[in-house]
C-alpha positions in Angstrom: 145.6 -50.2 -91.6 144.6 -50.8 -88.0 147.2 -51.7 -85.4 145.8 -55.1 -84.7 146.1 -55.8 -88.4 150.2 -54.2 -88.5 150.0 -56.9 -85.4 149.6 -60.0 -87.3 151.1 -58.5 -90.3 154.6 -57.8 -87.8 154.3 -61.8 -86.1 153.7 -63.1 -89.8 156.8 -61.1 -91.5 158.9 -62.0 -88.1 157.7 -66.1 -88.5 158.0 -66.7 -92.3 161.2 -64.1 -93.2 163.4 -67.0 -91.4 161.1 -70.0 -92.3 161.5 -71.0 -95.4 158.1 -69.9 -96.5 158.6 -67.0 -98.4 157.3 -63.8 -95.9 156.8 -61.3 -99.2 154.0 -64.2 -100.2 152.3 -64.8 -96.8 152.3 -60.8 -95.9 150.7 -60.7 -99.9 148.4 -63.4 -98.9 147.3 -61.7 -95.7 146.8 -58.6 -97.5 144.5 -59.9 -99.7 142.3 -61.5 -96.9 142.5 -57.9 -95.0 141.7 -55.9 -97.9 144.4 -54.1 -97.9 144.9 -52.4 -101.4 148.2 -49.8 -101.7 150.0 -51.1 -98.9 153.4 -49.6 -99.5 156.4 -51.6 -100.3 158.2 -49.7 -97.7 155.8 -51.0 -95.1 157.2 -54.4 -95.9 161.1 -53.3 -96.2 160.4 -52.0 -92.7 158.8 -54.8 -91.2 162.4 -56.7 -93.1 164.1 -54.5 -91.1 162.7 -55.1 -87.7 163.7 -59.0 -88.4 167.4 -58.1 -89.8 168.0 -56.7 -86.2 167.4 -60.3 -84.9 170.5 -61.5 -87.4 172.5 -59.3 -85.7 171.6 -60.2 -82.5 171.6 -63.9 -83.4 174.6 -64.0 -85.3 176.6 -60.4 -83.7 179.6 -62.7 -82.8 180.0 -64.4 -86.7 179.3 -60.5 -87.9 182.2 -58.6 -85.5 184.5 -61.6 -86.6 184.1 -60.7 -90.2 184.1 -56.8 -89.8 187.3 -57.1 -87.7 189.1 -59.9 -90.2 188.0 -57.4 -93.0 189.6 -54.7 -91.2 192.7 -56.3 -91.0 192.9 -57.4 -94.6 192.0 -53.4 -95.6 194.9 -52.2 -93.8 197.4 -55.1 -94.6 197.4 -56.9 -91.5 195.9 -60.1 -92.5 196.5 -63.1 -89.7 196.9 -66.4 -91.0 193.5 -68.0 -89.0 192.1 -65.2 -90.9 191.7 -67.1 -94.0 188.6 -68.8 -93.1 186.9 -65.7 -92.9 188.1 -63.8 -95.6 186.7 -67.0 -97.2 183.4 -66.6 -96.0 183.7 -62.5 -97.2 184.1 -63.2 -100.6 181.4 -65.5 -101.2 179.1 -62.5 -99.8 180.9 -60.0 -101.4 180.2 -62.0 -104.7 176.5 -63.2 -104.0 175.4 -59.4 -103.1 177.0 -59.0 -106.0 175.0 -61.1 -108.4 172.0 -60.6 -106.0 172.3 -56.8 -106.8 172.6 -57.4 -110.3 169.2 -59.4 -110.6 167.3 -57.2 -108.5 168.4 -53.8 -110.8 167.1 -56.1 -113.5 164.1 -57.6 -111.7 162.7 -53.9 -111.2 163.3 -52.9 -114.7 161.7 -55.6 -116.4 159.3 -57.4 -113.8 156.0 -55.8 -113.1 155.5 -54.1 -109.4 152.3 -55.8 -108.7 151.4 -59.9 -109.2 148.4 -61.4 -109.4 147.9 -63.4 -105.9 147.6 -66.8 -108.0 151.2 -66.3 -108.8 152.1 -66.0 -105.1 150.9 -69.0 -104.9 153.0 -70.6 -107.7 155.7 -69.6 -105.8 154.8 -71.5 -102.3 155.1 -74.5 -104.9 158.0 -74.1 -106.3 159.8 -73.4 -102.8 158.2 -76.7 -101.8 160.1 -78.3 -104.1 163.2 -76.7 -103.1 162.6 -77.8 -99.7 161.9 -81.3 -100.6 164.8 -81.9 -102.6 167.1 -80.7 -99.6 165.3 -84.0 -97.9 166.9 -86.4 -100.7 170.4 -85.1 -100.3 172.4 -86.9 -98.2 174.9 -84.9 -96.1 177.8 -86.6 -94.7 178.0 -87.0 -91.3 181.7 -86.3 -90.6 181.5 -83.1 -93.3 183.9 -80.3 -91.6 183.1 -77.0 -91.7 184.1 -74.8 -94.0 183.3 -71.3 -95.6 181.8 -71.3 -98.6 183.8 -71.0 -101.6 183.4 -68.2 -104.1 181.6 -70.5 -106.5 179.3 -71.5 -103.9 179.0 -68.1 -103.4 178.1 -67.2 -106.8 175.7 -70.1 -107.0 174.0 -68.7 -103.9 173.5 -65.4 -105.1 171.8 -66.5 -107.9 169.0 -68.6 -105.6 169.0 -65.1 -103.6 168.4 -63.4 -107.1 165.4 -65.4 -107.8 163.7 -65.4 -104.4 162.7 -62.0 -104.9 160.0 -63.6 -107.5 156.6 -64.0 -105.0 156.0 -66.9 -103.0 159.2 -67.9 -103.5 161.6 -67.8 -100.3 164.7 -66.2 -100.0 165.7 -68.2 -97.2 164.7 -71.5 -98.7 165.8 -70.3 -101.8 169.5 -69.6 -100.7 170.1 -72.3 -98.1 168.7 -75.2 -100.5 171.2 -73.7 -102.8 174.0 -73.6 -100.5 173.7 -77.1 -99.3 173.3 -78.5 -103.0 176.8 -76.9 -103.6 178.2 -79.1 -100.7 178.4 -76.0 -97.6 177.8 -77.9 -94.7 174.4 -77.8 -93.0 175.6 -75.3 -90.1 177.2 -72.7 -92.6 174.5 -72.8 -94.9 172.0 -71.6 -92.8 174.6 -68.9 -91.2 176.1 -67.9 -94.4 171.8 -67.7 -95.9 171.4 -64.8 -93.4 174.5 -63.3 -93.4 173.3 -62.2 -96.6 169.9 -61.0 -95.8 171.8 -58.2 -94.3 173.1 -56.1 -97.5 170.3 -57.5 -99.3 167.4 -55.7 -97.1 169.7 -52.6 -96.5 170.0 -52.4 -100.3 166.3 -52.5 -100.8 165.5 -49.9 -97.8 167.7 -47.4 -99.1 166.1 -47.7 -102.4 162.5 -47.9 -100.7 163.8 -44.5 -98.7 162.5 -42.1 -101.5 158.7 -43.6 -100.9 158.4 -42.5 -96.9 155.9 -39.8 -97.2 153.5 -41.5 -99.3 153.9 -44.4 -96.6 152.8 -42.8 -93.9 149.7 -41.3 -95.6 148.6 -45.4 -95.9 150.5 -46.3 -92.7 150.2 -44.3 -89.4 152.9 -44.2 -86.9 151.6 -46.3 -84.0 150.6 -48.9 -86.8 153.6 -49.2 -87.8 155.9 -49.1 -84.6 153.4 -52.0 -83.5 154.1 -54.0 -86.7 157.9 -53.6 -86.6 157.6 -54.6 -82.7 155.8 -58.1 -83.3 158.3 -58.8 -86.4 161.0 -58.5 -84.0 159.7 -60.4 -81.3 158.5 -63.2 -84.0 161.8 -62.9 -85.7 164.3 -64.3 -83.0 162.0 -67.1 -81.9 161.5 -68.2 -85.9 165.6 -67.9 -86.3 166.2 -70.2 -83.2 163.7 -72.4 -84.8 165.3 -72.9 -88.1 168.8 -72.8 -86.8 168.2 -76.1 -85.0 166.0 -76.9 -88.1 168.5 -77.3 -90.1 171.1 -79.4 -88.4 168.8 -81.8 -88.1 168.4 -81.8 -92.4 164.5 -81.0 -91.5 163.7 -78.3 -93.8 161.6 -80.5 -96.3 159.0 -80.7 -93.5 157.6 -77.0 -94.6 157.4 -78.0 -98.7 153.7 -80.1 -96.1 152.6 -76.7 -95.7 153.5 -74.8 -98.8 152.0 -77.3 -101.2 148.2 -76.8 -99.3 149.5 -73.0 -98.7 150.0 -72.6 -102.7 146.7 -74.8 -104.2 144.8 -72.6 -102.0 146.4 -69.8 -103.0 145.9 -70.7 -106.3 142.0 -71.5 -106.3 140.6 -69.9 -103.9 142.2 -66.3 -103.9 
C-alpha cells in the first residue's frame, strides 16, 4: 500500500465513519478499485481509531460529565441532577452490551470476507434507513431527554447489525434511536457515544494481528492514513451534527441507492 493510497483511504474512513454511509463499505469499495487484496482488518480498526479521537474531542465535555456522574454513583455519592446522566449510562452500558453479544456471534458464525456485491446490498438497505428517518415527524417542542434503557436496548441491536457490510453503524444506530422517540440532538450524541466501547472492543481483539499488519502495511503508510482520518473525521462530525437537527439525514439514502446498484453491477 502506497501512502497516497493510506491518503484517500484515511479522508474516506474519516468522511463516511460519521456520515451515515457505512465507512467498512466505502473503505471495501476503495479496496477493490486499488487492488488491494489482504488489507488487514487492523488497518481498518486503526484508521476507526484515528476518528474515535475526534468523539472525544467533539463530545470531551458530554464524556467527563458521564465519567464524573459515574464516579459518584460508584462511590455512593450520587447528586440528584445526576439522574439524567446515569440515565444516559445505562442505555450504553446496555447497548454495548447487546452490541457485544452480536459481534461474539457475528465472528463465530458470519464469514470474514464478503463478496463486494454484498457491500453493496448494504448501501441499500442503509438508504432505507435513512429515508424512513425523513417520514417521521419529530415534534418541535420534544425536550431532551436521555435515552431510556429500552431505547437503549433497541439501539444496540441497530449497532449489532451495522457490523453487516455496507451497512452503517451510524445510520444504523441514530435511525434507531430516533424511531424509539430520543430526541434529534441526543440521538446523534448518544449514536457516538457508543462508537467509543464499540471500536475499543474491536481493537483490543484486532491487537493479536499487529505483526502480520505491518508486513502488508508499512509505518509511514499507516501514520499518513490515520492522520487524514483524523483531519476528515472532525469536519464529517460537525457536518452531521448540524445534519441532524435539521431531520436531514434522508438526503444520503440519494447517494447510497447509485453508490449500492453500482456496487452491485459493476464490481
Amino acid at each position: 500500500m502506497s501512502i497516497i493510497q493510506s491518503v484517500i483511504l484515511g479522508l474516506v474512513q474519516g468522511i463516511t465513519e460519521f456520515l451515515p454511509v457505512s465507512s467498512s463499505g466505502h473503505l471495501a469499495v476503495l479496496q477493490s478499485i486499488f487492488g488491494l487484496e489482504n488489507v488487514p482488518l487492523l488497518y481498518d480498526i486503526l484508521l476507526h481509531v484515528s476518528t474515535l479521537l475526534v468523539v472525544f474531542v467533539i463530545f470531551r465535555k458530554t464524556i467527563f460529565r458521564l465519567l464524573e456522574v459515574f464516579f459518584r454513583f460508584c462511590i455512593g455519592r450520587k447528586k440528584p441532577e445526576d439522574e439524567e446522566s446515569l440515565k444516559m449510562i445505562w442505555a450504553v452500558l446496555v447497548a454495548t452490551l447487546v452490541t457485544g453479544i452480536m459481534g461474539i456471534l457475528a465472528g463465530k458464525y458470519l464469514m470474514d470476507d464478503y463478496p463486494i456485491k454484498i457491500v453493496g446490498a448494504g448501501f441499500i438497505v442503509t438508504a432505507v434507513l435513512l429515508f424512513l428517518t425523513g417520514l417521521k415527524t419529530i415534534p418541535t417542542t420534544e425536550e431532551k431527554k436521555s435515552p431510556t434503557i429500552i431505547q437503549g436496548l433497541i439501539t444496540g441491536f441497530a449497532q449489532g447489525v451495522g457490523v453487516l457490510p455496507g451497512i452503517s453503524r451510524s445510520g444504523s444506530t441514530i435511525s434507531a434511536a430516533l424511531y424509539s422517540g430520543v430526541n434529534r440532538e441526543v440521538a446523534g450524541e448518544f449514536s457516538f457515544i457508543l462508537s467509543i466501547p464499540a471500536i475499543l472492543g474491536a481493537l483490543i481483539l484486532e491487537l493479536k494481528d499487529a505483526d502480520n499488519m505491518l508486513q502488508e502495511v508499512s509505518i509511514l503508510p499507516l501514520v499518513a492514513g490515520i492522520i487524514s482520518a483524523f483531519v476528515s473525521g472532525f469536519f464529517a462530525l460537525k457536518f452531521l451534527v448540524y445534519l441532524i437537527k435539521k431531520g436531514r439525514l434522508f438526503y444520503f439514502a440519494f447517494y447510497l441507492i447509485p453508490l449500492g446498484l453500482y456496487t452491485i453491477f459493476f464490481l
